[in-house]
C-alpha positions in Angstrom: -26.0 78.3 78.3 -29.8 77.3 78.4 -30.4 78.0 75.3 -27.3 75.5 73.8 -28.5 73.1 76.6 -31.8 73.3 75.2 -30.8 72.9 71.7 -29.0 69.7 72.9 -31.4 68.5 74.4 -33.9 68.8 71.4 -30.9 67.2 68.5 -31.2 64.1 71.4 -35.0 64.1 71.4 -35.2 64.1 67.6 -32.6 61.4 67.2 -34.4 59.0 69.8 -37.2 59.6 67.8 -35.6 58.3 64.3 -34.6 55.5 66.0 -37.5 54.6 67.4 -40.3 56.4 65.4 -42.8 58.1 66.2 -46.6 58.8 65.4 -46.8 60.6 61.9 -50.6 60.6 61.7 -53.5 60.0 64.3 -54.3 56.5 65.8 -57.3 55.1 64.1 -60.9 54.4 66.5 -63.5 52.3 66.1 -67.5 53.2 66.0 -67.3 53.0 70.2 -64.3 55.1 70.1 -61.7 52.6 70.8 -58.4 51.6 69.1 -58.7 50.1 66.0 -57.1 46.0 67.0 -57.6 42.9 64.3 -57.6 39.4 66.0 -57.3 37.7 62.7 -55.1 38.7 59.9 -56.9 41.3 57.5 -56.4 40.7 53.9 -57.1 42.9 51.1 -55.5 41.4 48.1 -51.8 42.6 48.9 -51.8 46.7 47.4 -54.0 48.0 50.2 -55.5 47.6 54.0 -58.6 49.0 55.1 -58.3 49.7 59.0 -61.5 51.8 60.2 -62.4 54.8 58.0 -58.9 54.5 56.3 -57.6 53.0 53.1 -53.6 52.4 53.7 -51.8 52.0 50.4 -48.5 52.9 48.0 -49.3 56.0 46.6 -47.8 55.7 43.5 -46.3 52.4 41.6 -42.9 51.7 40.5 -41.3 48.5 39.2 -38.0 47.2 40.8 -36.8 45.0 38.4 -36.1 47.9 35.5 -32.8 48.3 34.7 -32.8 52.0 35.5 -35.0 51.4 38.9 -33.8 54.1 41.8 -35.6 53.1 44.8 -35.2 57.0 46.3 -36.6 58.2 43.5 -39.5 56.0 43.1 -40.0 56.0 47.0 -41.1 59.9 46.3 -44.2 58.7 45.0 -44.4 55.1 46.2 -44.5 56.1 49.8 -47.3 54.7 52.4 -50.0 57.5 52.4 -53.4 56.8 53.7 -56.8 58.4 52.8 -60.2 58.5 55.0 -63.0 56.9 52.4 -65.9 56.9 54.8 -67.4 59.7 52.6 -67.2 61.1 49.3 -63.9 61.9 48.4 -63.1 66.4 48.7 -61.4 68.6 46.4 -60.3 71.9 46.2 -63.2 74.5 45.0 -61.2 75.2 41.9 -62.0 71.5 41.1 -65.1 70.9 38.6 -66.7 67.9 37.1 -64.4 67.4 34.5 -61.6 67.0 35.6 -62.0 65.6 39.1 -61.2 61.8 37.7 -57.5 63.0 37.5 -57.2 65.0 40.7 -55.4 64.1 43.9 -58.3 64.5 46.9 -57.6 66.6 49.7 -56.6 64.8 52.9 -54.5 62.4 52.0 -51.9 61.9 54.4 -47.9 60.2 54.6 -47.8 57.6 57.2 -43.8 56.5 56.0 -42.0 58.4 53.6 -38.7 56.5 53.3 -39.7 53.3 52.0 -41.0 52.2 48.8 -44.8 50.5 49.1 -46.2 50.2 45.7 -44.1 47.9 43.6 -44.4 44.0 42.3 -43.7 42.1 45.1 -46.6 44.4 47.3 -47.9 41.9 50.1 -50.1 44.0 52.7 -52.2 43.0 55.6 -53.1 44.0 59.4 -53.0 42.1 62.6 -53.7 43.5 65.9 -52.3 47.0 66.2 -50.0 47.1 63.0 -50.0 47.4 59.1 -47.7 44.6 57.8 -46.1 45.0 54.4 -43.2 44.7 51.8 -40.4 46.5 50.1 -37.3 45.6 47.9 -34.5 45.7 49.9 -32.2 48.1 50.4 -29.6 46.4 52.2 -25.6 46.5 50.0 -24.1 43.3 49.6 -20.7 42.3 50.2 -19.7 44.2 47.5 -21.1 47.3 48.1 -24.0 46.9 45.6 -27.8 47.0 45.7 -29.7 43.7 45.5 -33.5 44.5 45.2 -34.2 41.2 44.4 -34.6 40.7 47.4 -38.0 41.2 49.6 -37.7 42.4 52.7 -40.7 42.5 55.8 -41.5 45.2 58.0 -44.6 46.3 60.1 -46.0 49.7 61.1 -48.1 51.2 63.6 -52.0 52.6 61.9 -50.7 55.9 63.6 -47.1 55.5 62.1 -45.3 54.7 65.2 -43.6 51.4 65.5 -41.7 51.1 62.8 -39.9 47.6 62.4 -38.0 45.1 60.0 -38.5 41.9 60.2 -36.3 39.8 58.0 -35.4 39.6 54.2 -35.1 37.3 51.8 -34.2 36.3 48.6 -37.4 36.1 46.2 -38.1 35.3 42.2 -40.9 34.0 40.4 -41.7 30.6 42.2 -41.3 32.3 45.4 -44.2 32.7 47.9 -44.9 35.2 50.8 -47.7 34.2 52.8 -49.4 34.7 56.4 -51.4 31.6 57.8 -52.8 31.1 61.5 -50.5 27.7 63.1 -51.5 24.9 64.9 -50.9 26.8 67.9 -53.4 29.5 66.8 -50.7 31.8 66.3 -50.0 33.4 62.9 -46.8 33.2 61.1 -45.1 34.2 57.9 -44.7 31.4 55.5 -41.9 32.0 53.0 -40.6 29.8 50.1 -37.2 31.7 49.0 -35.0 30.5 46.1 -31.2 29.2 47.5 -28.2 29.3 45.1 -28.5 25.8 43.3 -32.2 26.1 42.0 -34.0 24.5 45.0 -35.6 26.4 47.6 -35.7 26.7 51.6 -39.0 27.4 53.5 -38.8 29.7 56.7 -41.4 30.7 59.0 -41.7 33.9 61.7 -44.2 34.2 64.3 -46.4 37.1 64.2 -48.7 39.3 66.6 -47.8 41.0 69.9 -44.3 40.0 69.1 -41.9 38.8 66.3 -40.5 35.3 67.0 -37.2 34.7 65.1 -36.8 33.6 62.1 -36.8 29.5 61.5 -35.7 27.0 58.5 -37.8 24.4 58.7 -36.7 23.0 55.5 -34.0 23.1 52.9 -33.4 22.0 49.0 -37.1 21.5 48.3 -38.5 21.8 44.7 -42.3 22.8 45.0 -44.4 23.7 48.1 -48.3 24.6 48.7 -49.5 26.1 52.1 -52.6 25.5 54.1 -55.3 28.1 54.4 -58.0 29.3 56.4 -60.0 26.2 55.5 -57.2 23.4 55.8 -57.9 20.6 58.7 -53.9 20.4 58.9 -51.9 23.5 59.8 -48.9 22.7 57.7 -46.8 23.4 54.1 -46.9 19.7 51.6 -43.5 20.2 50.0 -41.5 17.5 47.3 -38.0 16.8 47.4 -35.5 15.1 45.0 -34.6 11.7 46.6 -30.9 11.7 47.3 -30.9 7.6 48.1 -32.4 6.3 44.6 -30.4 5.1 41.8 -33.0 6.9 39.8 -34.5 10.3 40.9 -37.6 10.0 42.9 -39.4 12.6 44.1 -40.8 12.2 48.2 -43.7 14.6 49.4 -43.5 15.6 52.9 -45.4 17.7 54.9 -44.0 20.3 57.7 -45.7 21.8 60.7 -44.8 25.4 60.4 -45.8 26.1 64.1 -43.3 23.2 65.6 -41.0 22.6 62.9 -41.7 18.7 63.1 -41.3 17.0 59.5 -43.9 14.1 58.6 -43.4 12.0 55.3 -46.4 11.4 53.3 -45.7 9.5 50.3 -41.8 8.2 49.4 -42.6 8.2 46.0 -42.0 5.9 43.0 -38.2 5.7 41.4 -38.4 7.4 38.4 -41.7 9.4 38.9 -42.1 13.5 39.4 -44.8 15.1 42.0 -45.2 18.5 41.2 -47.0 20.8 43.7 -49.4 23.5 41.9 -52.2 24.7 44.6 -53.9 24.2 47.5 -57.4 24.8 48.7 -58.5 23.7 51.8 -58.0 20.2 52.0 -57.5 19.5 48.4 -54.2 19.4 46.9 -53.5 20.1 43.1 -50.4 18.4 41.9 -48.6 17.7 38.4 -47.8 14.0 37.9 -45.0 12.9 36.2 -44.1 9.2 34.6 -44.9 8.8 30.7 -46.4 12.0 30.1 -47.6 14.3 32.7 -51.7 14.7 33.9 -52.9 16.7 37.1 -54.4 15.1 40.1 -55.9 15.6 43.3 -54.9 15.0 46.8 -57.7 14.8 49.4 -55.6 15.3 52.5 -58.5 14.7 54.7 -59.2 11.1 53.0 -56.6 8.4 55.3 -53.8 7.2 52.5 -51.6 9.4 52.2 -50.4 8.4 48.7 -50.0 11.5 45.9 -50.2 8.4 43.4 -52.5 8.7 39.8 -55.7 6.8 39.6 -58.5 7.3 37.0 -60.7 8.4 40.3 -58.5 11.3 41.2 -57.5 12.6 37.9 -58.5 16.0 37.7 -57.1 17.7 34.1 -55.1 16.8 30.9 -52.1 19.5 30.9 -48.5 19.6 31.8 -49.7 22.6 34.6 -51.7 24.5 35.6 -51.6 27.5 38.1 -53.8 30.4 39.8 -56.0 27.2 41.2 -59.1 29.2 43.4 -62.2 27.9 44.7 -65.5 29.1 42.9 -68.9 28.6 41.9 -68.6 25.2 43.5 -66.0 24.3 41.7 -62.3 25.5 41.0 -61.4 28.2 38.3 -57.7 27.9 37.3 -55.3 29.0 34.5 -54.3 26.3 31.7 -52.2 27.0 28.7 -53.3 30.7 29.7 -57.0 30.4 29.5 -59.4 30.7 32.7 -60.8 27.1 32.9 -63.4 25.7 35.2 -64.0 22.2 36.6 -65.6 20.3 39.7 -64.0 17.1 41.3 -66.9 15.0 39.0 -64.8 13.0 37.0 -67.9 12.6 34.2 -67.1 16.3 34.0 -64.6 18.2 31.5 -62.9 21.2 32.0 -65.0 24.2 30.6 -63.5 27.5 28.9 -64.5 30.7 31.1 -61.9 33.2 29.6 -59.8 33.0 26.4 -56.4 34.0 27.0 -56.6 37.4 24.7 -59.3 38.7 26.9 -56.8 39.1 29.8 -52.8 39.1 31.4 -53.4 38.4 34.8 -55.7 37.2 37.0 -56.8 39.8 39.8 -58.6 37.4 42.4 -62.1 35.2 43.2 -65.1 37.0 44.8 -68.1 34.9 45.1 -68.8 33.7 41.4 -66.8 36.8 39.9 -63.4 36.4 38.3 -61.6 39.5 38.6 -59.1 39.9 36.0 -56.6 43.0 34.2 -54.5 43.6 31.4 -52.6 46.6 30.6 -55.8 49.3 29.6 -58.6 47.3 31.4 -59.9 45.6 34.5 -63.0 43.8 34.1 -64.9 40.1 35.8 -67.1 37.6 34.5 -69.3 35.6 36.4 -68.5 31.8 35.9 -72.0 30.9 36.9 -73.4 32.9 34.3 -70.7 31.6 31.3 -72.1 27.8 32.3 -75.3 28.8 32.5 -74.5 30.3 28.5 -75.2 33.7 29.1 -73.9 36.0 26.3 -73.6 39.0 28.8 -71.4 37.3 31.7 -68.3 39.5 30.7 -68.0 43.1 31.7 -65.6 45.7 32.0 -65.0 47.6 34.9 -62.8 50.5 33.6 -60.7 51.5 30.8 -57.7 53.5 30.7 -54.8 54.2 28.6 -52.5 52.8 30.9 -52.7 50.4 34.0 -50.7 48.2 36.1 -51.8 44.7 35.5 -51.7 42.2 38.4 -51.7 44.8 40.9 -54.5 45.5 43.1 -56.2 45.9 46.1 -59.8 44.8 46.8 -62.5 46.1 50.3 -65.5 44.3 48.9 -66.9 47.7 47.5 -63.6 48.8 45.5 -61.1 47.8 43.5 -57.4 49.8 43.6 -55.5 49.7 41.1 -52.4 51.7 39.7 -52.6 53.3 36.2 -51.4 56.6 34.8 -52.8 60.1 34.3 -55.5 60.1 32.2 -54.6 63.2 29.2 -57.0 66.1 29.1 -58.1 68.0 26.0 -56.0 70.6 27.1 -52.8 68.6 27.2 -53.7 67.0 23.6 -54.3 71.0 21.8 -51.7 72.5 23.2 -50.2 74.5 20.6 -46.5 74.3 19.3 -45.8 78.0 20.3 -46.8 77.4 23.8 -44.6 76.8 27.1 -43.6 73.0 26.9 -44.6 71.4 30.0 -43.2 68.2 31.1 -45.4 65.0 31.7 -46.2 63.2 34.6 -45.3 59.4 33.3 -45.4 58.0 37.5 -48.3 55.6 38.0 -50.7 56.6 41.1 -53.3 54.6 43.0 -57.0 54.7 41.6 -60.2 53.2 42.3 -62.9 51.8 40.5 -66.6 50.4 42.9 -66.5 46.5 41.7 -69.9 47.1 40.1 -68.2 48.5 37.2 -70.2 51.7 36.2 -66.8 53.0 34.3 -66.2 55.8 36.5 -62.8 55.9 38.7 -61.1 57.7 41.1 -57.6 59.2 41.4 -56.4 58.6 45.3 -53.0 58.9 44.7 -51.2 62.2 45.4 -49.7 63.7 42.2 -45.9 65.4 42.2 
């Protein structure tokens, strides 16, 4: 009887746990021994999260837009695992110098099996006590089927415990997941998510000690940019169609994300398109359409609050641009797929930093580095340098046979990235006569130290 009590007992203890999870690997501490906490949100370009001596991060990569995607089976190697980098990374002793590259490390631990971490739509950060991050949802619609499309939020204890959805949403290419502090000095997801006719809604949840529930704030709008660490205004500047006018008109608004309250900022001109493209700090970057389309600027902090084209605030001849980040005192963007570079001066011309064949996607901005990938390589070029004309301003980081473009992660002393197994001389002379062994195609996390001295790092766990 005490022994199928006990058993009882222990199926109830087990399921409580599920349900509410439970610590899978030990709480992180500090230098002064105590609980790792972030005030402010820690960023670390969306694939990875540095909290104390760990790097947190999908150990292996897996698209979930293929046709033949399986998100169980690509959750067995694109689970959350986390690694302690405060040292050099250890092997087994059977390990040597040749072949260490493409070795799994010891120690690396599972901090959530069931969900899938390292895919496209990857946005990871930490705030107080928990890991924030993303994964293709896994909810069946009406019809039974999956829909992974969709994005869906969820946070995690560092030590595993604490498991939690937040919300999902629909999500495509125009769509934008972002975390900004309010003008209550709280912080809050920003979302833009597509609706069914082509326009968009934005949405915001509170964030921290607590989830607040989920809001629209507004509906049917057609582009949107979101303040950042360095806007005066805590707000999203968003452009609807005008529903009034004869002839289409475009009106920019602006919304408080915090209190939901709606200000208009410009009603626009019948027959005229505003087109939102970036936003850095106070400056807006926005496509102007009458006879023939030019970007602008928008000082918000200036007192009109006009998005109308003058000679004085014209800022480059194209239809778009995108990928708009501050630099070198100046702004580095993307035009017609080339890295451009340009000041407010209006004397001044855009100036080529990158041709478009050198690269697919750009990584992110450190300092006066441009980060950039493409499907073998990841590499940088300092913008100062290319203005300055230096021939040697362009350097490759690593090489491999096959990498993730787009996807990384970035600490300030490495780069992670997601590429393939690298194949050893061994696997190239095997012989026809010999036991066929199968190949490992899955895509693992790597690392490379931003200083680019071709060497990398294999921190993923292999199958």
């Amino acid at each position: 009887m005490k022994k199928n009590l006990f058993k009882i007992l222990s199926m109830i203890f087990c399921v409580a746990f599920l349900m509410v999870g439970c610590a899978t690997v030990s709480d992180v501490f500090d230098k002064n021994g105590n609980p790792i906490y972030f005030d402010e949100v820690e960023y670390f370009q969306g694939q990875v999260a540095q909290i104390g001596d760990y790097i947190y991060y999908g150990n292996g990569y897996t698209a979930s837009d293929g046709e033949d995607f399986n998100y169980n089976t690509a959750a067995n190697t694109g689970y959350l695992a986390r690694l302690d980098v405060s040292g050099r990374l250890s092997y087994d002793d059977e390990v040597d110098n040749t072949d260490w590259q493409n070795t799994s490390p010891l120690n690396i631990q599972t901090v959530l099996s069931e969900k899938l971490i390292g895919y496209q739509n990857q946005y990871m950060f930490a705030l107080g006590s928990y890991l924030y991050f993303t994964s293709a949802n896994t909810h069946r619609t009406s019809n039974l089927e999956n829909d992974y499309t969709q994005v869906s939020l969820f946070r995690i204890r560092f030590n595993g415990d604490g498991f939690e959805e937040i919300d999902t949403f629909r999500h495509d290419d125009s769509s934008f997941i972002t975390v900004q502090k309010g003008s209550d000095d709280n912080y809050y997801y920003v979302i833009k998510a597509p609706t069914a006719d082509s326009t968009y809604n934005l949405y915001s949840i509170r964030i921290g000690s607590s989830i607040g529930e989920t809001t629209t704030l507004v509906e049917n709008i057609e582009s949107a940019v979101v303040s950042d660490e360095n806007s005066t205004d805590k707000n999203i500047i968003f452009t609807q169609n005008s529903e009034t006018s004869l002839i289409e008109t475009d009106t920019v608004k602006a919304v408080d994300f915090a209190t939901g309250e709606v200000t208009t900022l410009d009603p626009g001109v019948a027959g005229t398109t505003v087109t939102l493209l970036g936003r850095e700090g106070d400056i807006v970057f926005y496509a102007y359409t009458y006879d023939g389309t030019e970007i602008y600027i928008k000082d918000l902090a200036n007192s009109d609050n006009y998005f109308y084209p003058t000679s004085a605030n014209r800022f480059h001849s194209a239809e778009t641009i995108s990928n708009i980040e501050t630099a070198a005192n100046g702004y580095v963007f993307l035009s017609n797929g080339s890295l451009m570079y340009k000041t407010l001066e209006l004397t001044r011309d855009a100036q080529l930093i990158l041709s478009s064949d050198a690269f697919t996607d750009i990584l992110f901005v450190d300092g006066d580095y441009v980060y950039y990938s493409n499907s073998t390589s990841i590499g940088r070029i300092n913008v100062v340098d290319v203005l300055n004309g230096n021939q040697n301003a362009n350097q490759t980081l690593v090489t491999m046979t096959r990498i993730i473009s787009g996807q990384c992660g970035y600490t300030g002393d490495y780069i992670y990235f997601y590429a393939q197994l690298e194949a050893s001389e061994s696997d190239s002379d095997t012989s026809s006569d010999s036991d066929e062994t199968e190949t490992d195609t899955n895509y693992y996390m790597f690392r490379v130290d931003k200083s680019g001295d071709g060497h990398y790092e294999l921190v993923g766990k292999t199958k």
